[in-house]
N, C-alpha and C positions, 0 to 999 in steps of 0.2 A: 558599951558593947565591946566584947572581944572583934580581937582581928581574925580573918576567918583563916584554917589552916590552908598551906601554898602544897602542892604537892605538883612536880615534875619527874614527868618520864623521861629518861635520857640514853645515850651509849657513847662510851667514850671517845668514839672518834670522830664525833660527830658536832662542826664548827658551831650551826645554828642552835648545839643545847649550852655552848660552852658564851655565848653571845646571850644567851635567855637568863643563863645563871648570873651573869656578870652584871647585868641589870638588878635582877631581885638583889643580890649582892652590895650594889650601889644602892639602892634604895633601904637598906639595912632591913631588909624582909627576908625572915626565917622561913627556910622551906627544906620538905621530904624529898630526896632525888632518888628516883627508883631509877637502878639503871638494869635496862632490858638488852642490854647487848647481849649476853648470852646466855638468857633466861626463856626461853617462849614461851613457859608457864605464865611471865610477867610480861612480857611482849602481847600475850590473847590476853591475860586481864586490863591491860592499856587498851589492848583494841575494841574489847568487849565497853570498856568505860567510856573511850573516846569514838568509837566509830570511825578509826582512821588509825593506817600503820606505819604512819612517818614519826619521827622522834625530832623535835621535846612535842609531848600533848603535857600542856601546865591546867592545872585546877584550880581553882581560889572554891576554896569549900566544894561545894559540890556544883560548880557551875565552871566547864570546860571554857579555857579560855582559848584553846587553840594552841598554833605554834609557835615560833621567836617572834615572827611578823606582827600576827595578831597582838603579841603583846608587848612589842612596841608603839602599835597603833592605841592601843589602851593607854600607853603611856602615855605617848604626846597627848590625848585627849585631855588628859587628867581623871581617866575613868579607872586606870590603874589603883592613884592614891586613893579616890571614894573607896572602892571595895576591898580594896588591904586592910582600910578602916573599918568595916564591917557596917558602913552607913547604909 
């Protein structure tokens, strides 16, 4: 089974996207950075996806995973690696 695509909302000046990447990054998982700093076309497509207008909203396929928190809490579970996996 493929890994499923990672896609991340981000803006550059913003520490908890640069803390979210750095992990995916560590973990050698490929992902989309859509960055909404100064787009609000792609700021209301993030918010329309995510239901929330804080940045990073990360995605693993189509299931929101939330934001840096969340997906360090994914991490330590080890629920991160299952679903990178596509298990």
């Amino acid at each position: 089974m493929s890994s499923p695509q990672i896609t991340i909302y981000t803006s550059p000046w913003c520490g908890y996207c640069r803390r979210a990447k750095k992990l995916l990054q560590d973990k050698n998982l490929v992902f989309t950075e859509i960055d909404v700093g100064g787009d609000g076309d792609l700021r209301d497509q993030m918010m329309a996806r995510s239901g929330r207008d804080t940045v990073p909203q990360i995605f693993i396929g189509e299931q929101h995973v939330g934001g840096c928190d969340e997906l360090y809490a994914l991490d330590r579970s080890g629920e991160l690696d299952r679903i990178t996996r596509g298990d």
